[in-house]
C-alpha positions in Angstrom: 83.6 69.3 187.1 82.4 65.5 187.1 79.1 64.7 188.6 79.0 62.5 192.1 77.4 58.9 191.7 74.6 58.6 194.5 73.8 54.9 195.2 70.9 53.7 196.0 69.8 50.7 198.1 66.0 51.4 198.7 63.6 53.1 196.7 63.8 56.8 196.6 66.6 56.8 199.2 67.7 60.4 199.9 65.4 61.9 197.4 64.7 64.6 200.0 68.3 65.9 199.4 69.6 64.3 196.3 66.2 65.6 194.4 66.7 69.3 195.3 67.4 71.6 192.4 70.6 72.8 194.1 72.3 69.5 193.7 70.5 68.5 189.9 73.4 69.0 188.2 75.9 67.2 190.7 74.5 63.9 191.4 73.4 61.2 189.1 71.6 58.2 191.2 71.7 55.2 190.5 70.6 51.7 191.7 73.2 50.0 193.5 72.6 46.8 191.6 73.2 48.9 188.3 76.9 49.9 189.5 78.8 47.1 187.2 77.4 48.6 183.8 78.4 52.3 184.7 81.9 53.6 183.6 83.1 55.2 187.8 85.5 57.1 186.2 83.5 59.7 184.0 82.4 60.6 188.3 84.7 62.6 191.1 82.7 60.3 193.9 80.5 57.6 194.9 78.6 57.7 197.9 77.1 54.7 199.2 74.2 54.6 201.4 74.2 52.1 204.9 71.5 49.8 203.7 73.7 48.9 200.8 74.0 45.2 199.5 77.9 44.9 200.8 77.7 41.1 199.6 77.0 43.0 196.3 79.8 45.4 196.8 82.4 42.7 197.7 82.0 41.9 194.3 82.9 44.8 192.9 86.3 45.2 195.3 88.5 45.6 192.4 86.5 48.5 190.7 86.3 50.5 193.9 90.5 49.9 194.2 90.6 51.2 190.9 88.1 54.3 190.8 90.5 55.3 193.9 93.6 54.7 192.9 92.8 56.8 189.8 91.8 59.6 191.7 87.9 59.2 192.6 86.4 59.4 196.4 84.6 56.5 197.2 81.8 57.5 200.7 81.2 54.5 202.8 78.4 55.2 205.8 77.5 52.4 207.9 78.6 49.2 209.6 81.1 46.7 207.6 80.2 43.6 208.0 81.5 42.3 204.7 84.9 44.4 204.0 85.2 45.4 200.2 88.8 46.1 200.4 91.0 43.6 202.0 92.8 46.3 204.0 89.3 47.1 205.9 88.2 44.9 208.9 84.4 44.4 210.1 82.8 47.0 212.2 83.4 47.0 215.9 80.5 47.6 218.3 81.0 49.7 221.6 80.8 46.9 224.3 78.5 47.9 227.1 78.7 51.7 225.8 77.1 54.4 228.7 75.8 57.9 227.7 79.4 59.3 227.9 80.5 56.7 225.5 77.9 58.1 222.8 79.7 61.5 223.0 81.0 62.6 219.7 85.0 64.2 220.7 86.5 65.7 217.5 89.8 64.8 216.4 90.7 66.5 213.2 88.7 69.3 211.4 87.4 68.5 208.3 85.6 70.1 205.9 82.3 68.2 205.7 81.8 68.8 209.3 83.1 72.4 208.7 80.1 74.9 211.2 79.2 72.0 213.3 80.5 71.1 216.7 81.5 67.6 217.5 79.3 68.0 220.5 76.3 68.7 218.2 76.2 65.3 217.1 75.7 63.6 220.7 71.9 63.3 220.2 68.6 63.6 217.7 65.0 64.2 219.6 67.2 64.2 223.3 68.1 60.0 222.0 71.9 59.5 222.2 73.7 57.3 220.0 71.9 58.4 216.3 75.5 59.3 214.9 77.4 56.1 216.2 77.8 53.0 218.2 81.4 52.0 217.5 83.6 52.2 214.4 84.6 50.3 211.3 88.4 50.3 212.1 90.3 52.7 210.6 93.6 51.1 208.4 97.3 52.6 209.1 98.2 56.0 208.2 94.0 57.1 208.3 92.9 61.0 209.0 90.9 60.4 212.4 88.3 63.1 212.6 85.4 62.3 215.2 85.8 59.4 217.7 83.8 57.9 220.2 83.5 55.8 223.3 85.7 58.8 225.0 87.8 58.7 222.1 88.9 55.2 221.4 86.6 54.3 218.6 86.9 56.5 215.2 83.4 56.5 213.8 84.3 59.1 211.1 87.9 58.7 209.2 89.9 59.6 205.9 92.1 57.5 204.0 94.2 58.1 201.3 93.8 55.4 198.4 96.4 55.6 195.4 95.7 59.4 194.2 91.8 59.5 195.7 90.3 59.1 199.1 87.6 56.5 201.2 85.9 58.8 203.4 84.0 56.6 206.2 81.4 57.1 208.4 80.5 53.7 211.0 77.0 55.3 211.4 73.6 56.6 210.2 73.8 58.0 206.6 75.3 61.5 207.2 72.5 63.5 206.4 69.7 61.8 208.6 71.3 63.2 211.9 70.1 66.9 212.3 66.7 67.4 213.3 66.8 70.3 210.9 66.1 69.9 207.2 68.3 73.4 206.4 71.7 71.5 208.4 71.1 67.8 207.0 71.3 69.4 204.0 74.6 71.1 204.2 76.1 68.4 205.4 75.0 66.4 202.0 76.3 69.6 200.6 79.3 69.9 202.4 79.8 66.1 201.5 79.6 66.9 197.5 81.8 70.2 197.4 84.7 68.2 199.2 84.4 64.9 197.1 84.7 67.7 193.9 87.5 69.9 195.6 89.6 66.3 195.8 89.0 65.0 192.7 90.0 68.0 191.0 
């Protein structure tokens, strides 16, 4: 089974969950700057974080087409302001949202949020709005699985890509959402075991 590329944008980023001895042998990290000189393909997945350069990225649009049409998952979390794939379109803020707006409805199952309920998500510390404020639109023929602003913005989708997958998330880095250490972590876990199970 091929190791999962974790990128980093900041020092140390995700060390808390990356670094655990569970995960040693399934992620390699790497700085995001370092991408260009690593051969994607000998990886099921990269998973970028949502302080990455996506200036930086842009430039490496054709390599990311190409790790997914060959069959790899490519993780996006964040807000797209500078599209790496000309079928993706900047992200789009809720307008005026209200605390109904920052409810989390889910549309499709899926197995990274497999144990959790949609509803879960709605707030960290009692402070709405930690998984999402509005989505990066999702491109034709996506798998919707959460959505907010009472369902018309997708915050979390699926696409196919060629033989592989771009799994996006128009929020917070996955993993930084739970108050609990124990859940943040399955969710990186979850995150890993379905980027292997498709690549295989």
């Amino acid at each position: 089974m091929k190791p999962i590329l974790y990128v980093m944008s900041l020092p140390n980023q995700g060390q808390a969950f990356w670094g655990q001895p569970e995960f040693k042998e399934r992620v390699v990290v790497v700085d995001q700057y370092g991408l260009a000189d690593i051969e994607w393909h000998n990886y099921s997945g990269v998973i970028v974080s949502m302080h990455s350069d996506q200036r930086w990225l842009q430039t490496l649009s054709d390599r990311i087409a190409d790790f997914m049409k060959q069959g790899g998952c490519f993780v996006f979390q964040g807000h797209i302001a500078y599209p790496f794939l000309p079928e993706l379109q900047r992200f789009t803020p809720m307008p005026s949202p209200t605390l109904e707006d920052f409810a989390v409805q889910l549309h499709e199952p899926h197995p990274v949020f497999a144990g959790f309920e949609a509803t879960s998500f709605n707030c960290r510390k009692g402070v709405a709005g930690f998984w999402g404020r509005g989505a990066n639109p999702a491109p034709p023929g996506s798998r919707i699985l959460n959505t907010m602003g009472q369902g018309a913005y997708p915050v979390d989708w699926e696409w196919t890509y060629g033989d592989g997958k771009l799994f996006m998330h128009g929020g917070n880095d996955l993993w930084t959402n739970r108050e609990s250490m124990a859940e943040n972590t399955q969710l990186f876990r979850q995150l890993l075991d379905w980027i292997q199970e498709v690549e295989q």
